[in-house]
C-alpha positions as CSV (number, residue, x, y, z in Angstrom):
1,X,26.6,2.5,13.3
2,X,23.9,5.4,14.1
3,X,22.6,5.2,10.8
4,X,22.3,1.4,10.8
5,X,20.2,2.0,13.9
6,X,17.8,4.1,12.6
7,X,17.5,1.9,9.4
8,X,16.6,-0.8,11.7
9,X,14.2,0.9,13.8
10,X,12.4,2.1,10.8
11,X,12.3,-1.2,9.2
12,X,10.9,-2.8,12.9
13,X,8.6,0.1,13.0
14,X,7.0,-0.9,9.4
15,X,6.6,-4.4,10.7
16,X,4.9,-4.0,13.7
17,X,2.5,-1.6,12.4
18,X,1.8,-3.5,9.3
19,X,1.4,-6.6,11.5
20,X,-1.2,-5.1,13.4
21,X,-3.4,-4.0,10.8
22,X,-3.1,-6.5,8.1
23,X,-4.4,-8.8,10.8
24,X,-7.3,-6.1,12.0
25,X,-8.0,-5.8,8.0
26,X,-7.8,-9.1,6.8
27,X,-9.2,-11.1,9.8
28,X,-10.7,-8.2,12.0
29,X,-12.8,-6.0,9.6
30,X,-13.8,-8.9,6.7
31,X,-14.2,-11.0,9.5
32,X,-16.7,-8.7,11.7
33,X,-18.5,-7.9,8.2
34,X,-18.6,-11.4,6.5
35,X,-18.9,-13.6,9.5
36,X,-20.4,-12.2,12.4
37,X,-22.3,-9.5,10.5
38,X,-23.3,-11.8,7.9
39,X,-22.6,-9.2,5.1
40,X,-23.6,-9.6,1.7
41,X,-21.2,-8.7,-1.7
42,X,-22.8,-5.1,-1.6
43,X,-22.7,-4.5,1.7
44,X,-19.0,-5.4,2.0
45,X,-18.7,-3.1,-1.0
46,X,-20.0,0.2,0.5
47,X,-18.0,-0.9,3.4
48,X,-14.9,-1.0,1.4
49,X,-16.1,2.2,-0.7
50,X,-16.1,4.4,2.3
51,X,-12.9,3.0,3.5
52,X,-11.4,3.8,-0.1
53,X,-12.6,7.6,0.4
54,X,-11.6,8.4,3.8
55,X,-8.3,6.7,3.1
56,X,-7.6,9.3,-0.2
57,X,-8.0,12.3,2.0
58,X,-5.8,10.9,4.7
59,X,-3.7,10.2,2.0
60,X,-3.7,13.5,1.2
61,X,-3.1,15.3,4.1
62,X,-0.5,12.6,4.9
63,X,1.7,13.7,1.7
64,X,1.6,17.4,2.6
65,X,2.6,16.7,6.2
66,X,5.8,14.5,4.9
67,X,6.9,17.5,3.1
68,X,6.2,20.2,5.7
69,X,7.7,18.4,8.8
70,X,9.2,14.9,7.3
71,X,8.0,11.2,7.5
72,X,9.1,10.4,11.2
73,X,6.7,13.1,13.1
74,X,3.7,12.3,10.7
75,X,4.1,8.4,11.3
76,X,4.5,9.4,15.3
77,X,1.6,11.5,15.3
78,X,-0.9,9.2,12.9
79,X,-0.1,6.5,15.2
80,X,-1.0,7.2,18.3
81,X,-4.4,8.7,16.7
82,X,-4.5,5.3,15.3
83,X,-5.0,4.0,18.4
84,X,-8.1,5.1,19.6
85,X,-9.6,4.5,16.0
86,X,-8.6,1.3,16.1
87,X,-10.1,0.0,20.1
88,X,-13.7,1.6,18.3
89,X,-13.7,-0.6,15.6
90,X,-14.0,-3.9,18.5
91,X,-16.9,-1.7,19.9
92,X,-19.4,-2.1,16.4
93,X,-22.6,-4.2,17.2
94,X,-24.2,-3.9,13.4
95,X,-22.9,-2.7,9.8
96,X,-23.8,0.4,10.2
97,X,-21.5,1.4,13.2
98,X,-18.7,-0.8,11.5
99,X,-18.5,1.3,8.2
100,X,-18.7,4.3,10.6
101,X,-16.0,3.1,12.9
102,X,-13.7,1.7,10.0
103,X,-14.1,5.1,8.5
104,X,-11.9,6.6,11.4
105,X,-9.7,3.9,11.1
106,X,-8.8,4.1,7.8
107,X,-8.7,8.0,8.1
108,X,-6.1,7.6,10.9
109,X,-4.2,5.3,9.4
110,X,-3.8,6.6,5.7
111,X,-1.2,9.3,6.7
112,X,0.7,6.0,8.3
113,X,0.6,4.6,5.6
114,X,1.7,7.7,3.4
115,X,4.7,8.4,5.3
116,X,5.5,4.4,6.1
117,X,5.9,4.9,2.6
118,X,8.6,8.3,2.4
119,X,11.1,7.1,4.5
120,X,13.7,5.9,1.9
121,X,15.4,8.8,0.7
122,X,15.5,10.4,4.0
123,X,17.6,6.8,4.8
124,X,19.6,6.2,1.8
125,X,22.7,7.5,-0.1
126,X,22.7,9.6,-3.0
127,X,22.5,7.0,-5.6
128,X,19.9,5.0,-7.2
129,X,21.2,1.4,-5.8
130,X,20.8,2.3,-1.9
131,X,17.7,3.6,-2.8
132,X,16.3,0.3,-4.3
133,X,17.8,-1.2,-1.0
134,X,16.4,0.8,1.4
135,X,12.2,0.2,-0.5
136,X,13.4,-2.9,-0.5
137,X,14.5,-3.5,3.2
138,X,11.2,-1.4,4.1
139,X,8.8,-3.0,1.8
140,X,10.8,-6.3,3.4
141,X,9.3,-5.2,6.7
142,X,5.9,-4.9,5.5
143,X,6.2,-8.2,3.5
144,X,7.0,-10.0,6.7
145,X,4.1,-8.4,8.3
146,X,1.4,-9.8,5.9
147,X,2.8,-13.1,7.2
148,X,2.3,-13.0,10.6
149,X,-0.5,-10.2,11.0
150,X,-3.3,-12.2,9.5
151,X,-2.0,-15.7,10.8
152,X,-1.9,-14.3,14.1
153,X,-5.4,-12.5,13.5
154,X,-6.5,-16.0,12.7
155,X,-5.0,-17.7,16.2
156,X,-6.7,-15.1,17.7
157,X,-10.3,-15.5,16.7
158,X,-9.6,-19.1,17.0
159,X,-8.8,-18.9,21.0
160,X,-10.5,-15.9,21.9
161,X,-12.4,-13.7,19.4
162,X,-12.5,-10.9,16.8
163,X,-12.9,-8.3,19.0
164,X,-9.2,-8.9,19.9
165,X,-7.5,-8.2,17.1
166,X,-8.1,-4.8,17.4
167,X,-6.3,-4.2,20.7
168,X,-3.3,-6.0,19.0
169,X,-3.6,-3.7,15.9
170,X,-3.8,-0.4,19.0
171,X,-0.7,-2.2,21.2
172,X,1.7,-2.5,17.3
173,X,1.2,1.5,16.7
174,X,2.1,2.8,20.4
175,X,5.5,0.4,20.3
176,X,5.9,1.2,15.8
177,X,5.7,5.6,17.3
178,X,8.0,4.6,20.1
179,X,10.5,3.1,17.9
180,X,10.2,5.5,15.1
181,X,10.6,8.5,17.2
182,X,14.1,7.3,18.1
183,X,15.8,7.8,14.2
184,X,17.0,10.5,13.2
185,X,16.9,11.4,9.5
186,X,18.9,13.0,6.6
187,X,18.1,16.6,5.8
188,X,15.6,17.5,3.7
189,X,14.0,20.3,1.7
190,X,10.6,22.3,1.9
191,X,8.7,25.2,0.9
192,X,9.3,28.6,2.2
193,X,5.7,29.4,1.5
194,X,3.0,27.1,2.6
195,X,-0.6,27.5,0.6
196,X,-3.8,25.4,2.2
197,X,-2.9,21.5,2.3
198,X,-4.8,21.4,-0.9
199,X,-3.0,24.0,-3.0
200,X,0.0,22.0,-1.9
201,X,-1.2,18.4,-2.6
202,X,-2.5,20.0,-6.1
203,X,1.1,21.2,-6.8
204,X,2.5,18.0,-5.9
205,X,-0.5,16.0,-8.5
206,X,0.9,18.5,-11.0
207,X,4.2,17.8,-10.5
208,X,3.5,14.1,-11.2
209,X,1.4,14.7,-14.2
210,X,3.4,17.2,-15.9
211,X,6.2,14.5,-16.0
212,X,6.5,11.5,-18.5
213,X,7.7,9.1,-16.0
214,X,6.5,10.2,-13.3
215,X,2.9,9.8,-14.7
216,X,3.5,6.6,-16.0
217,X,4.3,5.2,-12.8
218,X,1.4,6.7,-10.7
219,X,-0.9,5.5,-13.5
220,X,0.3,2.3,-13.7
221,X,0.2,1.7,-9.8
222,X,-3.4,2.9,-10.6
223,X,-4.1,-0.1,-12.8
224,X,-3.1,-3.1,-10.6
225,X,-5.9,-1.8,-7.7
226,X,-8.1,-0.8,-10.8
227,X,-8.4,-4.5,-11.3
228,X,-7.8,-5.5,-8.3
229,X,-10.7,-3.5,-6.6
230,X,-13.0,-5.9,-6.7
231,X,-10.9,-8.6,-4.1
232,X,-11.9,-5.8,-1.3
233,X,-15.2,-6.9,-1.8
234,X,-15.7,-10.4,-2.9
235,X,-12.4,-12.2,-1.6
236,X,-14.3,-13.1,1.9
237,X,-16.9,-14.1,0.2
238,X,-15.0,-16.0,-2.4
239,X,-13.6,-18.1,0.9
240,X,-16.8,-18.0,2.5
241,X,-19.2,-19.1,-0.9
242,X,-16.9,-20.7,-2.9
243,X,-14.3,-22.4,-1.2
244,X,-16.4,-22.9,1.8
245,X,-14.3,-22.2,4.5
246,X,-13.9,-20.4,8.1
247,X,-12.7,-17.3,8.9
248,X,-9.5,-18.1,9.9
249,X,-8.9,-19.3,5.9
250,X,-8.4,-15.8,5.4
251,X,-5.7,-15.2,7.7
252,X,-3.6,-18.2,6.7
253,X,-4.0,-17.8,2.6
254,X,-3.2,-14.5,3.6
255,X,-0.1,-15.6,5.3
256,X,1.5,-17.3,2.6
257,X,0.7,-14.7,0.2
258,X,2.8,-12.9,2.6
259,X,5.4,-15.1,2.5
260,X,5.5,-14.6,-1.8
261,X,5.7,-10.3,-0.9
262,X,8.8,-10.9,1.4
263,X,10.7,-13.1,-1.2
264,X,9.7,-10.8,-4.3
265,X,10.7,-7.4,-1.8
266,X,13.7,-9.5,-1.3
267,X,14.3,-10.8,-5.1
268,X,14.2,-6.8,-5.8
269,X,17.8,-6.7,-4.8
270,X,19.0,-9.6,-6.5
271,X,17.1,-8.6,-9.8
272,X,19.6,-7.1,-12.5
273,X,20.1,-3.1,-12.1
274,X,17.7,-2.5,-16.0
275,X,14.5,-3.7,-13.7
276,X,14.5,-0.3,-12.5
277,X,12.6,1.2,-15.5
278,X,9.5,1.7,-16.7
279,X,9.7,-1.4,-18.8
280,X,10.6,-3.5,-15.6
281,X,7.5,-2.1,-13.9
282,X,5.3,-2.7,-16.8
283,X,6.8,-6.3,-16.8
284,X,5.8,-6.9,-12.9
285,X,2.2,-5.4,-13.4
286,X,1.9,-8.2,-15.6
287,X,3.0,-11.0,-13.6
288,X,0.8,-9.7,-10.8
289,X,-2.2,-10.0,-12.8
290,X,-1.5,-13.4,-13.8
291,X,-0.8,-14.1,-9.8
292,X,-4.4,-13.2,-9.2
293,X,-5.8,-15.7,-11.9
294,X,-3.6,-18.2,-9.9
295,X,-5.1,-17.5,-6.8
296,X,-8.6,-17.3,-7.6
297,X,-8.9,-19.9,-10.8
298,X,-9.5,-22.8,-8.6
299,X,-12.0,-23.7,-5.1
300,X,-8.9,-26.2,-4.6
301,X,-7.3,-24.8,-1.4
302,X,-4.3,-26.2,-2.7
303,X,-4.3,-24.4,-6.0
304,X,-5.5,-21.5,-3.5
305,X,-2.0,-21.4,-1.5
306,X,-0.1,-22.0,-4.8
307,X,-1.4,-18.7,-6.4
308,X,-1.5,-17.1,-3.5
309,X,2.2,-17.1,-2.8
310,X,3.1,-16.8,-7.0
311,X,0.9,-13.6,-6.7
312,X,2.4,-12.3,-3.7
313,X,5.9,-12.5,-5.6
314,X,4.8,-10.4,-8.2
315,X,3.3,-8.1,-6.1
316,X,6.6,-8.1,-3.7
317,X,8.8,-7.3,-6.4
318,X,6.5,-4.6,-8.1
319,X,5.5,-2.6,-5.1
320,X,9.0,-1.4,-4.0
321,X,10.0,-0.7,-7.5
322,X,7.6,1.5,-8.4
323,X,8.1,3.4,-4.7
324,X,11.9,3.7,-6.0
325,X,10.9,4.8,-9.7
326,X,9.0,7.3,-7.6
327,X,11.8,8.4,-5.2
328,X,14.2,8.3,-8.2
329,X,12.5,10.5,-10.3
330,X,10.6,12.9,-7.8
331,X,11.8,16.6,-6.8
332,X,13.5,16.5,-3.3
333,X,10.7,18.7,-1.7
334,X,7.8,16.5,-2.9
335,X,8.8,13.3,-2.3
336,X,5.8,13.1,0.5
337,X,3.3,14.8,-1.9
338,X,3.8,12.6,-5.2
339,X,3.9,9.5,-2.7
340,X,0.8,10.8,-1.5
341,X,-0.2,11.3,-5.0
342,X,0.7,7.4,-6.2
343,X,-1.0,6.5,-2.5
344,X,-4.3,8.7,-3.6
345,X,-4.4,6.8,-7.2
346,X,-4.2,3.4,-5.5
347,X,-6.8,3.9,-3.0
348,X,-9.1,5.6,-6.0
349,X,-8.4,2.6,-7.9
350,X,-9.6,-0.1,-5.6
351,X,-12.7,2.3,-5.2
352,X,-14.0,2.5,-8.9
353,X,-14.6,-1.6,-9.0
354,X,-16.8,-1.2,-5.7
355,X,-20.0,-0.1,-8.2
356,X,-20.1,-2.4,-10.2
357,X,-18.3,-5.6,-9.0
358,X,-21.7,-6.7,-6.8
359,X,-23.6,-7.0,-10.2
360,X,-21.1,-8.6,-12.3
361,X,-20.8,-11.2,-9.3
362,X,-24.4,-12.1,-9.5
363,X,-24.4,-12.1,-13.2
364,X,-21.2,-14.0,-13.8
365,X,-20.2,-14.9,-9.9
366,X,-17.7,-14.1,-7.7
367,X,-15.1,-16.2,-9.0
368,X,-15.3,-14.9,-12.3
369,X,-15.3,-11.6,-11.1
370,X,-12.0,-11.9,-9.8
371,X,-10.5,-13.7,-13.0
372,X,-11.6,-11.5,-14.7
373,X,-10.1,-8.0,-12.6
374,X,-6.1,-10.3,-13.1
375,X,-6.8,-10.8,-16.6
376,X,-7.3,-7.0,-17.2
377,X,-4.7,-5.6,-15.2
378,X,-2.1,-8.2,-17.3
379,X,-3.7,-6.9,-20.6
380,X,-3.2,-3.3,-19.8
381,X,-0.4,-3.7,-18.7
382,X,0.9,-5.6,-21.6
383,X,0.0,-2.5,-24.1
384,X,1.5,-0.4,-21.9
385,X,4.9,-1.5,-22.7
386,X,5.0,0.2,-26.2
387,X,5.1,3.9,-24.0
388,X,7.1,2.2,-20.6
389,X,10.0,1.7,-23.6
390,X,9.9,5.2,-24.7
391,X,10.2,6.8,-21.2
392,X,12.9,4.3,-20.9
393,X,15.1,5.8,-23.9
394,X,14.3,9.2,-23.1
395,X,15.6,8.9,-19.0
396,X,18.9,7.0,-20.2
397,X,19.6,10.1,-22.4
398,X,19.0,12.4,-19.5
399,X,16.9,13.0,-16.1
400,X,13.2,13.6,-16.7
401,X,13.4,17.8,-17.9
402,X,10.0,18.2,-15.6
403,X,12.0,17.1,-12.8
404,X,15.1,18.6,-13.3
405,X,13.7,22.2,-13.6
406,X,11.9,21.5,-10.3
407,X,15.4,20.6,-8.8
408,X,17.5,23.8,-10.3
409,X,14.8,26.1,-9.6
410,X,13.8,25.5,-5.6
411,X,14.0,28.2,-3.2
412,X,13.7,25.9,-0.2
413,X,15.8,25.7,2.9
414,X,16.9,22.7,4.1
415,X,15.5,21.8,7.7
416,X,15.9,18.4,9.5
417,X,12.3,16.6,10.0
418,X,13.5,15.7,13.5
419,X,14.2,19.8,14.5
């Protein structure tokens, strides 16, 4: 009963804070920038580019803290730092105190992110199934959130104004620390000797690199943002140029592709037990990219919501399963610091399309643009099942060697994140 507690105050902890700022993202900050601020593609880019880089060293820092003191006193502590960050971000008057201000909010609330994103093994059983269930039940949460955060963001510019949403997105965090810092979590492992956060964070980008699958996975999370970069900086205008619609369009297409993450992040479970592989994932990165032609291939806001919710599917199914093809195959004491790792590679990812997607929307236009980002993330990922079927031959005939060293050879002691 305890543990079915602290299960459920994680996963309402992950909603809440997700609600908050998916609606401070998608309706607050592209809002401000499009909208009031009248932002063009490249401005919205080196908005987006400097959100990208703050959040990859929050990202780091958050994967070293998850290993040195567990994911429940980093999410407490990023949160209510969050807060502050967040009430700034109401307070910018031009573009230039925006990217400033959205700088400190995405540096606050990368390390949420980070350790949002460590809590299932420090829930689940010892076996691969409960852990499936448990990135599934979390990434459930956060599913549910990218329903209601920007639909609510929307209501709220609608009766009051912008501005608003970012006391919401402050209020979610204080009550997501308050729940969180209720659980208490399994027993992990960590380091006797601690370097700089940086000798740590390298050892843990070793760690993924120097093992097959772990590799593959972070690198293919890498390719879906890769091409999907360039949304962060031309989907408001897509709705704003192309389908020629308000603000609050956003927040409701949002919404319902919400409502396709929660039923893939659901689907997960139902989905037979060989979708856990590298083949699986390579299968899912494929669907996702044909999701974003849906949901950009048309101005039909019909066609729009359509896409929009066969997108979010893939993308519901494919996050959690890489996070548990990640859990899986990680080292007990670096779960936080290859998380951070895949986290660091995602944000990087959406970064690199920020240079260049301005010009290739005004040579070839914005809606191109984004056809053409989903049409390159399902091609990769397509070739890319030749090698997801070799890592998948060599883990059935036994655990990844890299890893299993890692596991026979730790010195650590095992302390309770909640001590």
């Amino acid at each position: 009963m305890a543990r079915k507690r602290d299960i459920a105050r994680v996963i309402a902890a992950r909603y809440l804070s997700r609600a908050g700022s998916e609606a401070a993202f998608f309706v607050g900050v592209w809002g401000k920038a499009a909208y009031d601020l009248h932002a063009t593609s490249s401005q919205i880019a080196a908005l987006m580019l400097v959100l990208s880089v703050v959040s990859i060293v929050g990202s780091v820092f958050g994967g070293v803290l998850v290993d040195r003191y567990g994911p429940r006193r980093v999410l407490i502590g990023a949160e209510v730092l969050f807060v502050p960050a967040s009430l700034s971000v109401a307070l910018a008057h031009d573009l230039g105190s925006l990217t400033a201000l959205v700088a400190l909010w995405g540096l606050a609330g990368a390390p949420v992110m980070t350790s949002g994103a460590s809590f299932a093994p420090f829930l689940a059983e010892d076996d691969e199934g409960d852990l499936r269930t448990m990135n599934s039940w979390i990434e459930s949460a956060g599913s549910a959130a990218f329903i209601t955060g920007p639909a609510l963001g929307s209501l709220i510019v609608h009766y009051a104004n912008v501005d608003w949403v970012f006391f919401i997105d402050a209020a979610t965090s204080l009550i997501a620390a308050a729940l969180v810092a209720r659980t208490t979590l399994a027993h992990r492992k960590r380091q006797r000797d601690r370097g700089t956060a940086f000798t740590e964070f390298r050892d843990g980008v070793s760690a993924a690199y120097s093992t097959r699958s772990l590799r593959f996975y972070v690198l293919g999370g890498s390719v879906v943002w890769l091409g999907f970069g360039a949304f962060s900086a031309l989907e408001p205008l897509f709705y704003r140029d192309v389908v020629k619609t308000g603000v609050e369009a956003i927040g409701y297409m949002n919404s319902i592709f919400g409502v396709g993450i929660l039923a893939g992040a659901l689907l997960l479970q139902r989905l037979p037990k060989k979708i856990v592989s590298a083949r699986g994932l390579c299968v899912t990165v494929v669907l996702t990219g044909l999701g974003a032609v849906a949901y950009v291939g048309t101005a039909d806001i019909r066609a729009i919501a359509l896409g929009a919710a066969l997108w979010g599917i893939a993308i519901g199914v494919m996050e959690p399963l890489l996070r548990t093809l990640l859990h899986r195959d990680s080292p007990a004491n670096m779960v936080g610091r290859i998380t951070g790792t895949a986290q660091v590679h995602r944000q990087a990812g959406e970064l690199l399309p920020l240079a260049f997607a301005p010009t290739l929307a005004a040579l070839f236009g914005v809606q191109a643009t984004l056809v053409g980002g989903g049409v390159i993330v399902a091609v990769v990922a397509f070739f890319a099942l030749f090698e997801a079927s070799a890592i998948d031959r060599s883990t059935r005939i036994s655990p990844p060697a890299e890893v299993e060293m890692a596991r026979l050879s730790a010195t650590d002691e095992p302390i309770s994140p909640n001590q």
